[in-house]
N, C-alpha and C positions, 0 to 999 in steps of 0.2 A: 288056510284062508283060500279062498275060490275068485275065481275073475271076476263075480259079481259083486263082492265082499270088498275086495281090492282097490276098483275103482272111484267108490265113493271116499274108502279111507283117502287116497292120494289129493282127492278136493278138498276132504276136510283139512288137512295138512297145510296145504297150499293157504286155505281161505283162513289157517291163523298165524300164516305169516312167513310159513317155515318153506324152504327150496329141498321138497318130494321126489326122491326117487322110488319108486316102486315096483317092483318086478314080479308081475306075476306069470307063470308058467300054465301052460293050457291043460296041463297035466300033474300039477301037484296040491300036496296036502300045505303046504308053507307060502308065503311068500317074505320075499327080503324088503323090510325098508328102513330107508336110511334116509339121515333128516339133517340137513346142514342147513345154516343159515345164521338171522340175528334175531335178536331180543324177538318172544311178543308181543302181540299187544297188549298195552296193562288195562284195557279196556277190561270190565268183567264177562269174558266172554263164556264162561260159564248160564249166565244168564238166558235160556232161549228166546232171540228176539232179534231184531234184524242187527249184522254189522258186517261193512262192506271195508275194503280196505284197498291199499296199493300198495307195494315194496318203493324205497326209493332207488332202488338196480329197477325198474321197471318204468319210474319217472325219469330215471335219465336215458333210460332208453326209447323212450318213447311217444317225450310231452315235453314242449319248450317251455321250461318252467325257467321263468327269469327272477321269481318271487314264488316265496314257500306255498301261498293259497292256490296257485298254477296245479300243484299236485290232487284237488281236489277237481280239476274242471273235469273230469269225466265219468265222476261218482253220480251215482243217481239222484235225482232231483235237488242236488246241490248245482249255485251259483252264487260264485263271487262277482260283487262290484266294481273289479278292477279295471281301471276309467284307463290309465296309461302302469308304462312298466315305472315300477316304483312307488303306486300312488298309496299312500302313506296315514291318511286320513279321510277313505273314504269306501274303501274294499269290505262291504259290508257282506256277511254269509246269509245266503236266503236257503229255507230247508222247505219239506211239502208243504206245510201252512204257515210259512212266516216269511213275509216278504223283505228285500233288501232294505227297509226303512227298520227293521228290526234289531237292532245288533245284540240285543239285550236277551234274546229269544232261542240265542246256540252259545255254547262254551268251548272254547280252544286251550287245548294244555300243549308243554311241549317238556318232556319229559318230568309230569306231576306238576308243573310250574304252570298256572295259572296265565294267560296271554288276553283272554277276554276282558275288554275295558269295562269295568259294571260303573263307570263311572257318572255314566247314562244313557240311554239309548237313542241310536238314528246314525245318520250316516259319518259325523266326526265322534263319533263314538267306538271305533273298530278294535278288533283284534289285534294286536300287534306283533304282525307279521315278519318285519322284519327282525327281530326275535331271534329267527329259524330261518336259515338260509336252504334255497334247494342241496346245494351237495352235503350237507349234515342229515339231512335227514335218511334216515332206516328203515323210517317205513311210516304209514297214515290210517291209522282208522277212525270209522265215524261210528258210533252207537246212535241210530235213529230214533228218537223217541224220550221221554221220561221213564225211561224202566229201570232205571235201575236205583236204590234207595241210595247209592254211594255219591249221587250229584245234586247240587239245589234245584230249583224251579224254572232257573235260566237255561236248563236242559232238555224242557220242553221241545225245541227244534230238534236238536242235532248237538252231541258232545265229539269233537272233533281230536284225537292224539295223537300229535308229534311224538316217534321214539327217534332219538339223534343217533351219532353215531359213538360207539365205546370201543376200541379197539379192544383187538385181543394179542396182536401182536404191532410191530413197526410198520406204519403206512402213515402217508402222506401222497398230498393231493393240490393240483394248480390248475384252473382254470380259468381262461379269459373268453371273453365275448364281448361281439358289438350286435347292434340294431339301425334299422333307419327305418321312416316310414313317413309316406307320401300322404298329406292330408288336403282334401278338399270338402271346405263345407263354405256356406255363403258368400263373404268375402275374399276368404281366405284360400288361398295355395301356397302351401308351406311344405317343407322337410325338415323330420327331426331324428334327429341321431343321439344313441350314448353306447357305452360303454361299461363293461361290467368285470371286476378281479376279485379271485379268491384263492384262497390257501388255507389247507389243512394240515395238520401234523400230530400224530397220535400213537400213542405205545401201552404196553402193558411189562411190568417187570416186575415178577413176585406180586406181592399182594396189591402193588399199585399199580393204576392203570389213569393216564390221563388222555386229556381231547385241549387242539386248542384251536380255532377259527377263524381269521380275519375275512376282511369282504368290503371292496369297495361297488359304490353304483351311481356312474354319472349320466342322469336320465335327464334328457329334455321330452316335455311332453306335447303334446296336441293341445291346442285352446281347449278348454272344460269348460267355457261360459259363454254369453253373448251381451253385451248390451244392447239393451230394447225398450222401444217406447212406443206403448199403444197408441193408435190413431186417434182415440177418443181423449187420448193427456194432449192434443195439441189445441192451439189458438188457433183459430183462421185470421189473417193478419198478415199484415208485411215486418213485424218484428221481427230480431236478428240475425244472424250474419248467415247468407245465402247459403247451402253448401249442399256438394254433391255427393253418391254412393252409399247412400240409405236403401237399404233391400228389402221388399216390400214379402212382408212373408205372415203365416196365421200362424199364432200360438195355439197351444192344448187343446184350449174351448174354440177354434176354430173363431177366434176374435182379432183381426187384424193390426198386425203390428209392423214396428219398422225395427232390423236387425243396423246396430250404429259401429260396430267394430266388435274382435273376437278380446277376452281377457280370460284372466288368467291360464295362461301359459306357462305350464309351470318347469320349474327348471330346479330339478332337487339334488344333490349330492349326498348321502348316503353311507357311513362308515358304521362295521358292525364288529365286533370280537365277541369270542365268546372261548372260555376255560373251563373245561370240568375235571374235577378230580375224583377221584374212588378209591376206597382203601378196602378193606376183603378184612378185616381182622379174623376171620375164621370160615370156614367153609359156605359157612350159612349166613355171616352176620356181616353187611359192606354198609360203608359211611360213605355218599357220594356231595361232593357240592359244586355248584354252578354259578358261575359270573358271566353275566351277560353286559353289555355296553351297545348302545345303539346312537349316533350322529346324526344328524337331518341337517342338512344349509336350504332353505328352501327361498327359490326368488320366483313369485307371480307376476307378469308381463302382459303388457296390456299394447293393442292394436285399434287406432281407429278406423277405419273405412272413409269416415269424412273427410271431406275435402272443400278448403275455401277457393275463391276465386283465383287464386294463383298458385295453388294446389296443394297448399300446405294443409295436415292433417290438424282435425278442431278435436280438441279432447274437452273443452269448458264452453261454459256462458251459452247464450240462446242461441238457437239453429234455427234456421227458416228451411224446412221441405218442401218444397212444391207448393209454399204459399202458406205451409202451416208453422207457427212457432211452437219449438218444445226449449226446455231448459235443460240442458247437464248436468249431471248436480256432480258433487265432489267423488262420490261412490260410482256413477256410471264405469268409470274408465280407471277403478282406483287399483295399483299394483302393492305388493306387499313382500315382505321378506321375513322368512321365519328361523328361528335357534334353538332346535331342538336337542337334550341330549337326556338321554334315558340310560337308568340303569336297573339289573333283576339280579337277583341272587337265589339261587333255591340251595335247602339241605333237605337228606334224609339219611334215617338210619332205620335200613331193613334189617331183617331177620326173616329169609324165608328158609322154610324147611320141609322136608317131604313127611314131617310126622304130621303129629295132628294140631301143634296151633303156630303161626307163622303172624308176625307183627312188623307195624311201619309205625316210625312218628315223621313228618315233613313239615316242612313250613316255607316259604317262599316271601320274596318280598320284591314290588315294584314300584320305579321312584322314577317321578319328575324332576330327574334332578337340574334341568334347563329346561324350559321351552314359554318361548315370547316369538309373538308374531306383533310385526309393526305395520299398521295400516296408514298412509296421510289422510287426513281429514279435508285437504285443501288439493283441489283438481292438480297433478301433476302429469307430465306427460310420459317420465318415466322411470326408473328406479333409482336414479341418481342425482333425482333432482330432490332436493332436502325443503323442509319447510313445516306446519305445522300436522301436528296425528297423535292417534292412540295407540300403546301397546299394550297387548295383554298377556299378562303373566300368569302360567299354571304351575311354576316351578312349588315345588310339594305336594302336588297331588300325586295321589297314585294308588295302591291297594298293599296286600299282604293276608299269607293264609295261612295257618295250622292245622294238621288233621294228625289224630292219632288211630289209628287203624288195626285191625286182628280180623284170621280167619284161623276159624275151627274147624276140624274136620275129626271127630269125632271116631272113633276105633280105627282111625287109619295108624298101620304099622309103617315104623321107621323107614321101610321101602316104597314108603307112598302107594300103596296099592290102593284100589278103588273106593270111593268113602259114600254111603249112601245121602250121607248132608255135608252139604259144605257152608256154614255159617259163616258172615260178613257182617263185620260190625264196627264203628267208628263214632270217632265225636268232630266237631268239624270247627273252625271259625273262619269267615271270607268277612273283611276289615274295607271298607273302600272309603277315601278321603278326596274330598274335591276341593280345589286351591283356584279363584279366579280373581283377579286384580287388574286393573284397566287404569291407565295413566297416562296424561296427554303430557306433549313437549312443542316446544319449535324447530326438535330435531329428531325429526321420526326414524331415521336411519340407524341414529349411534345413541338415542339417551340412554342414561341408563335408570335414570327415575325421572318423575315429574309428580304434577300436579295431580290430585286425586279424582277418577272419573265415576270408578265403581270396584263393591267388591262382591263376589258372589260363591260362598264356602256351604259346607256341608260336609256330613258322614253317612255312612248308613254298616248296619253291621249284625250279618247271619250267624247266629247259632246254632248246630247242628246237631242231634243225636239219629244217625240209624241201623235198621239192622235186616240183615233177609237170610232165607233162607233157601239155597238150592234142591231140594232133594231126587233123589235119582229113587223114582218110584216102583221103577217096574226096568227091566230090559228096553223095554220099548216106551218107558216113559218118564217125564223129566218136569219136575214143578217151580218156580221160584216164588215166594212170597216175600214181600219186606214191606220196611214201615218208615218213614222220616218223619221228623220232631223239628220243627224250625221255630227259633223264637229270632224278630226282625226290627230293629232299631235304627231309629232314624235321629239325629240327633245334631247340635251345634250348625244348623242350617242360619244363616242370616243374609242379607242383603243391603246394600248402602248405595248412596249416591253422592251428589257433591255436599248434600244439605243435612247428613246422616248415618247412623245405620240402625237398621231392625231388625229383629230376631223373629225363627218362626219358631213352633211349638217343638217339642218333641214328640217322637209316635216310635209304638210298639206293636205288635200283633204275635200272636202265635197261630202255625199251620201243621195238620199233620198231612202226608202226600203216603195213600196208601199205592204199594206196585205186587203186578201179580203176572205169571206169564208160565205157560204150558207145551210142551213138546210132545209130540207122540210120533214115533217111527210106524210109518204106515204099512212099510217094507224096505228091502234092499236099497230102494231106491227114491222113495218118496219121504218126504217128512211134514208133518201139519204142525204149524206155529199157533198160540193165540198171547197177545201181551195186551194187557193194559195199564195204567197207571194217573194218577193226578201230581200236575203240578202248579205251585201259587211261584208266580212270578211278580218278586214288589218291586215297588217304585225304586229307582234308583234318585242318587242324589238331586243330578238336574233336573229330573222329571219332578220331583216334591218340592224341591227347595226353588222356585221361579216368581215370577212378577216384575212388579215395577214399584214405588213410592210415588205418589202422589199425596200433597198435602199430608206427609208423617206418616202415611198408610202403607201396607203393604197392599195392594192392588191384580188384578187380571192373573189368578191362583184360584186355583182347586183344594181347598182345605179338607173337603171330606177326597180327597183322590188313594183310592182303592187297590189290593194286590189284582192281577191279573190272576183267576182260578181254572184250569184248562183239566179235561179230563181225555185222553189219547188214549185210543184202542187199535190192533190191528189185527190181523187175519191173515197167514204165510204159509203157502205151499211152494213145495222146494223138490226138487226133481234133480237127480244127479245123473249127467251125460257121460259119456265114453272120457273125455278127456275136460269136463269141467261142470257147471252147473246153470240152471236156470232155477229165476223165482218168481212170483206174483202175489203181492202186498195189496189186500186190502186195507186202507189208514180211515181212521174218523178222529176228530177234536172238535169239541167243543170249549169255546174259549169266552165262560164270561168275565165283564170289565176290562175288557181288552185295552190298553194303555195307546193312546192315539192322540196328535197335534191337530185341534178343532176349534172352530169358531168358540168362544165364550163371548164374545161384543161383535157387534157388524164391522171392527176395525181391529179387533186381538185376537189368536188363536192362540190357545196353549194348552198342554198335553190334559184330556179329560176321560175318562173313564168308556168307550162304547159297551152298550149291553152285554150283547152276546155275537159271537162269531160261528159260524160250523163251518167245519170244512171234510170232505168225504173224497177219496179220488181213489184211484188203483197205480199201484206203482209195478213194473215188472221189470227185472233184471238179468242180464246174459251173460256168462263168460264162458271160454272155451279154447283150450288151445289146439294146434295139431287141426284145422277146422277144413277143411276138404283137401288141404294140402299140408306136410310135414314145413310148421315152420312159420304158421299161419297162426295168430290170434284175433279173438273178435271178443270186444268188450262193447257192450251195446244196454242200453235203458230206457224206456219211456214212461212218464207218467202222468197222468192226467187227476186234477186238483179241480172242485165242483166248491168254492168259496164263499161263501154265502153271509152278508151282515146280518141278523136274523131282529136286535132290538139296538136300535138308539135314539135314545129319549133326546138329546142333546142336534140329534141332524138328522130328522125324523125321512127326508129326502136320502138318506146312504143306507133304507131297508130296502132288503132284497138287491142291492148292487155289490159285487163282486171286493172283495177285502184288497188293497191295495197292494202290489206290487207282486201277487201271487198269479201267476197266469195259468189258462187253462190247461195248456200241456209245454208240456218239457221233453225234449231227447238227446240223447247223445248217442256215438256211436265210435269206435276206435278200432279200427285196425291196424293190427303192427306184424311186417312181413320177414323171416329172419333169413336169409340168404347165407347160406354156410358160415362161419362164424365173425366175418369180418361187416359185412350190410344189416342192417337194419331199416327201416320205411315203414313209414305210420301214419296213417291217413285219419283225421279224427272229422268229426259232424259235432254242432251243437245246435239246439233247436230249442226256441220258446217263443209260447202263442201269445195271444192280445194281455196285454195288461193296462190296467190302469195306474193312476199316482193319486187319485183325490178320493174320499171314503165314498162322495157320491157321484162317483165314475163320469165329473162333470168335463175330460177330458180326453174326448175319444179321439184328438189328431196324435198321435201318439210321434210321428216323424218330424219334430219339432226338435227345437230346444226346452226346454221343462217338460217335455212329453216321455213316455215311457211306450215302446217300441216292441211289435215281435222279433223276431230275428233267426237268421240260419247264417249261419260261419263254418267255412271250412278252414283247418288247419293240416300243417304238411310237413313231417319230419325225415331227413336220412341221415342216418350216422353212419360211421365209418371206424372201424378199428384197424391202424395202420400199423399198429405191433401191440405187445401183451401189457407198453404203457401209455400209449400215443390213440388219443380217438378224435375224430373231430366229426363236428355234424351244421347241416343244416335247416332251418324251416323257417316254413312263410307261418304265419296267424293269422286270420280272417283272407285267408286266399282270394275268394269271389270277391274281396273289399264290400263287404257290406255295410253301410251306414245307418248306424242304428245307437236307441240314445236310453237312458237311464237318468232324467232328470241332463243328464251332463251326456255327451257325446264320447261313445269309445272308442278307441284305436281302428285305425284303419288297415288298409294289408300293412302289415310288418313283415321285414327281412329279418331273420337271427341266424347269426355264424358263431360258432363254437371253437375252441381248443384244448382238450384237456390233457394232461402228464398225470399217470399215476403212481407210485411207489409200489 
């Protein structure tokens, strides 16, 4: 093997996950390498098609990850919604054409264990992050695209893979940290502080090998809301009680409003475990299962800025501003407390083998086994003050999956040597159940039932057969084709009020999602991609099963509401450098029935079908280590998305304007500097252009509250290793403090200090 031969293998190595040493000699016929590390990725990276990845020995050295989606911020044209550290129910993934209002549109696993909530899509709809703590994780990849026949149609984004950690031998692991951060926006100057603890302990002995992980997190966060009341809701009048510190500001459409105090502030505590075990019964064949447990105490806290004549703060009843009366209503200023407690389980039993056919059967399961959120219905001033509300109960929702799986490879001998096909084939079931019940008391705090308000159930439930096929055509060239069979039921959907309950129909469909995708080695050093694929993305439960009753009816629904049909294609040259690689992704999608929240009444929106979408951009990608100086890395991305609504019959005003929440360009940038083996310093950039939040881009003040913002944040890490088990580090988060919003306002400069003990 020659120098020029060498250095590509060493990328390649690196880029599936593995810790590459490679030695080549300026003068020989050989070179040595040696490949230590963890697991791969179980992504199919067989597949040629784009997949980017991170170690987690490289998120902790290099990215304040206080929350497992943290490991994604400097992947390419990914962005998560994380409002503050902890936030739990609204960290939505946006990919090149799916904006943060999509949750329903990328898939997250964390070892084979399903985390994506399909339980509906938008922004309380999220992954469930806390899941997967940063220090279990091993490593992160994304597969870009529908390519690959092994995922449903919600993979159209982005399929995102947690691999945890599995020991090989005796380690354990302690780490603590705090945070604080200085927030200023309208009324408000505040400071918010938490705290975060975790422990690990893991071994391997003979054929068995276990993990086990606790994790606490006591976050206070920044106000996420505002109360507001447009100039045009007031009376002109001398009606109610006089009062001061109403802050005169414009909403989204540049329509004048008045800012009345900051809410929900939220205040979560956060308890995590997780157990895994693995049994090896033979060389080839391990039996692994996983228990997860996740806690949530969540209290939402409310501020008003009003002020009566003797200066007490007005949460209720009529205000007079400047001569205008407005009303408060119960919801302006309403605080809430939520009990969440979730639980996940996965099993599998592999059989992998270097001959020629290797098999999996897995199944996972996730439960709402608690979770009630208590709203008051009557203006309170603050979380301990008791009196009349609703709570909503999703205790039994949740999901569960089965896949049985095989790959062939076809005349490969017992030593795994090279297989011209390598056949992937499985059958799949993804089960999703939605549980909602709503129930008022005169004691919002502590009921534990009441009166009946509403109830709102469903299922929905994928059936899967697919299969593809790799083949290694030529030395220099590489094909995959595959095929997906989905049949999609929707089923046991109804809704009630206090006067009823109705049922809605059942629905069926069948889709096939054909994927194709081509490699060709140009030379040494260059390689040409091409991938494309279709995927049908259907309605999930909330999105089908919605309305209201009126008069016995079921009301304000979409009965004909349709799969989203999306066809993704890209275009990838790849360049391999001295000590890493560059690439440049041409992407196209077209997305017809794109599943969107729309007028149906000049007074109801609810989720209806837009025509068609396109979306076209160029994505390029950098890494590289050792980069003008020994010790020096740069990881670097930009991409630019050209978004286009192309037909909706439904809001005939959102043609030709820009597809919500996907902005023109995206960048990131990471530097991380190694100072002999004890320093570390990482400098990162994140960058996104104009977006909007409405289909007809009728909200161009984006520095708002409800507004959706460009933005540029610097963040700033240095660790420190103070012996071979002692490290400690620290970093700012949005360094420059920029203030910038997503519907909700996010974090401001943050301070985070670290300490960790290794074994």
């Amino acid at each position: 093997m020659n120098n020029l031969k060498c250095k590509p293998l060493a990328v390649m190595l690196a880029a599936m996950g593995a810790a590459a040493s490679v030695i080549c000699p300026a003068h020989a016929d050989h070179a040595v390498v040696t490949v230590n590390g963890g697991r791969p990725s179980s992504l199919p990276t067989q597949i040629p098609t784009t997949i980017e990845g991170i170690t987690g020995a490289q998120v902790e050295d290099r990215i304040n990850a206080s929350d497992s989606e943290d490991a994604l911020k400097y992947l390419p044209s990914l962005n998560v919604r994380k409002r503050y550290i902890g936030d739990y129910d609204h960290a939505v993934l946006a990919s090149r054409a799916s904006g943060t209002g999509n949750s329903a549109r990328s898939m997250v696993y964390a070892d084979g264990i399903l985390l994506s909530n399909l339980l509906g899509n938008g922004a309380t709809y999220t992954p469930r992050w806390g899941l997967v703590t940063p220090e279990e994780i091993e490593r992160v990849d994304v597969l870009y695209g529908p390519f690959s026949a092994a995922y449903p149609g919600n993979s159209v984004g982005a399929v995102v893979d947690f691999q945890t950690r599995m020991p090989t031998r005796l380690e354990a692991h302690v780490k603590l940290s705090g945070y604080g951060q200085g927030f200023k926006q309208y009324g408000s100057d505040t400071h918010h502080y938490g705290k975060q603890g975790s422990a690990s302990i893991g071994d391997r002995q003979g054929a068995w090998s276990w993990w086990l992980d606790v994790s606490r997190l006591d976050s206070n966060g920044q106000p996420i809301a505002f109360a507001n009341k447009l100039l045009s809701q007031g009376t002109v009048g001398g009606g109610g009680v006089p009062v001061t510190g109403a802050i005169a500001d414009r909403n989204p459409a540049n329509k004048d409003w008045l800012i009345l105090g900051a809410t929900n502030q939220i205040h979560t505590v956060q308890d995590h475990a997780k157990v895994k075990l693995a049994y090896d019964a033979s060389p080839i064949l391990r039996a692994s299962y996983t228990l997860g447990w996740w806690k949530n105490d969540a209290e939402r806290s409310s501020q008003s800025y009003l002020r009566d004549a003797a200066g007490n703060p007005v949460y209720r009843g009529d205000i007079n501003v400047g001569g205008v009366k407005y009303s408060l209503l119960p919801s302006d200023f309403a605080p809430s407390r939520g009990d969440l407690e979730h639980v996940m389980h996965g099993f599998s039993l592999k059989q992998h083998s270097k001959g020629e056919f290797s098999w999996e059967v897995a199944a996972s399961l996730y439960d709402y086994a608690r979770d009630r959120v208590r709203t008051p219905t009557v203006a309170v001033p603050d979380l301990n003050t008791n009196g009349q509300g609703n709570i909503t109960d999703m205790g039994g929702s949740g999901w569960n999956t089965l896949a049985l799986k095989g790959t062939w490879r076809p005349g490969v001998d017992a030593q795994g040597g090279a297989a011209p096909h390598v056949l992937d084939f499985g059958v799949q079931r993804d089960s999703a159940k939605l549980r909602t019940r709503v129930f008022s008391s005169a004691d919002w705090i502590g009921a534990g039932d009441g009166k009946h308000v509403s109830t709102f159930n469903g299922e929905t439930r994928l059936d899967s057969l697919y299969a593809q096929d790799t083949w290694r055509i030529h030395e220099l060239w590489k094909a995959t084709l595959g095929l997906r069979f989905e049949r999609w039921q929707a089923f046991g959907g109804e809704i009630s009020n206090a006067a009823g309950l109705l049922y809605f129909p059942g629905r069926s469909e069948s889709s096939w999602s054909p994927k194709a995708a081509l490699a060709y080695r140009a030379s040494e050093l260059w390689t040409l991609k091409a991938s494309a694929g279709r995927a049908v993305r259907n309605p999930t439960a909330a999105e089908l099963f919605q309305g209201s009753i009126v008069d016995g009816k079921i009301i304000n629904t979409d009965p004909t509401l349709r799969a989203e049909r999306s066809w993704t294609s890209e275009l990838t040259a790849e360049r391999m450098l001295d000590h890493g690689s560059l690439r440049a992704t041409v992407f196209h999608e077209n997305t017809r029935d794109a599943l969107y929240s729309q007028a149906l009444t000049p007074t109801v929106n609810t989720v209806q079908n837009v025509g068609e979408i396109r979306t076209t951009g160029l994505e390029l990608s950098y890494q590289a280590d050792h980069v003008l100086v020994h010790g020096l890395s740069l990881t670097g991305s930009a991409t630019y998305a050209d978004s286009e609504i192309v037909r909706n019959a439904r809001l005939p005003a959102s043609v030709g304007k820009r597809q919500p929440r996907v902005p023109d360009w995206r960048a990131t940038l990471l530097a991380s500097y190694h100072l002999g083996d004890k320093w570390t310093t990482s400098l990162g950039a994140r960058y996104s252009g104009r977006q909007y939040g409405t289909l007809d881009n009728s909200d161009p003040n984006g520095a708002t509250y409800t507004g959706v913002s460009d933005y540029f944040v610097a963040d700033l890490r240095v660790r420190y290793r103070f012996s071979p088990q002692w490290t400690g580090a620290l970093g700012i988060d949005n360094l420059n403090n920029r203030k910038y919003w997503a519907f909700h306002p996010y974090t401001q400069r943050t301070l985070i200090a670290e300490l960790k003990f290794d074994l």
